[in-house]
N, C-alpha and C positions, 0 to 999 in steps of 0.2 A: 453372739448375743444370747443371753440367755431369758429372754421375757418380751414383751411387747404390751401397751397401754395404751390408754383413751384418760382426755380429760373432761369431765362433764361436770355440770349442775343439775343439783336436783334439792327440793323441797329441802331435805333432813339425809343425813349420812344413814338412818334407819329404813328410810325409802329407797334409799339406793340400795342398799342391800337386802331389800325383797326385791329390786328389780334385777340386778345380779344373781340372786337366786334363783327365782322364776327361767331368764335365761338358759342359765346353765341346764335348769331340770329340763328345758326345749329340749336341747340337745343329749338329753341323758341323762344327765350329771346330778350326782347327789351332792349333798355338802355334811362329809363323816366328820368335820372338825370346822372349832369356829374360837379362834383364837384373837381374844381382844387383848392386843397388847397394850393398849392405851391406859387401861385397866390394871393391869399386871402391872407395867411398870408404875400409877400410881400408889397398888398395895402394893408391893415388893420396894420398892427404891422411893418413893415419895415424889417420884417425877411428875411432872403435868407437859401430858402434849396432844397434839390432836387427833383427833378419832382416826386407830389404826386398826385394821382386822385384816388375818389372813383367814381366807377360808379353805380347805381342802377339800377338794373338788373329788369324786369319783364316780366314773361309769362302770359298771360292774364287768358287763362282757368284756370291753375292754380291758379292764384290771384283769378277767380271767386267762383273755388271750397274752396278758404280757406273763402274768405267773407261771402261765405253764411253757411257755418260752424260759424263763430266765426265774427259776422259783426266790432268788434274792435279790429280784427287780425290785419289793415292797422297800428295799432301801432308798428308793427315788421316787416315789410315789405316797401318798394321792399330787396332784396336778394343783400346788397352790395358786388362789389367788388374790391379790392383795387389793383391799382396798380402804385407800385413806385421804384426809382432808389435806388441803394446803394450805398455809398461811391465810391466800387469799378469798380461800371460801369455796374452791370450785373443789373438785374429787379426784382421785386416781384409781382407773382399777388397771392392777399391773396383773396381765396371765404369767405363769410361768409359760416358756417354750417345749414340748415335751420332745421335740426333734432332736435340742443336742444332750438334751438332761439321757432320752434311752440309746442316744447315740454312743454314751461312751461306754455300753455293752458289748458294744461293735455285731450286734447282730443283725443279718439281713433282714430278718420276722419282725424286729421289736424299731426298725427303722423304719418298715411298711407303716407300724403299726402310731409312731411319733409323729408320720406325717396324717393319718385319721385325726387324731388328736389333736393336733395342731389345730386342723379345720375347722374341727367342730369348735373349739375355741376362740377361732376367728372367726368364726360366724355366731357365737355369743357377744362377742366385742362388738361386730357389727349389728347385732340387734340391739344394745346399751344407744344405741345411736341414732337408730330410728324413729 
């Protein structure tokens, strides 16, 4: 598997993602990109769907400890996550997994380093919950 999720309610899809962001800075994490596809695909294609956003997540040291392991690790990095509406109203925030996204580097340093990450990410998914 490549990600793991939580389904919640909250006020407004805009409230969720200061509370998503907030989270994440707990544990670190900035957020270097904030991609409304919802958006995009209105202006680009004329689609209409429901409030969708990836946001790319990044903790610096981290990022520094994978660069200098594997300096074309930034191919699989920042640490998306996605969060969007469902039909029925409630929300998704999908993490990516970063365990097998730097596992397929196959390096022992940047496997230590997916399972830090991971954590910290599950422990942002468990505070969206509290």
């Amino acid at each position: 598997m490549y990600g793991f999720s939580i389904q919640l309610s909250s006020p407004s899809f805009e409230a969720l993602i200061q509370r998503v962001t907030d989270a994440l800075r707990e544990e670190g994490f900035g957020v270097l990109a904030d991609i409304d596809v919802q958006a995009t695909l209105r202006n680009k294609l004329g689609v209409e769907r429901l409030p969708y956003r990836i946001l790319g997540a990044c903790n610096p040291p981290l990022a520094k400890r994978a660069i200098e392991a594997e300096p074309d690790i930034g191919l699989l990095l920042p640490c998306n996550v996605v969060v969007r509406q469902e039909a029925s109203g409630d929300y998704v925030v999908a993490f990516m997994d970063p365990l097998p996204v730097l596992g397929l580097v196959q390096k022992a340093e940047l496997e230590e380093l997916g399972r830090e990450v991971r954590a910290r990410l599950q422990r942002v998914c468990a505070a969206l919950t509290a």
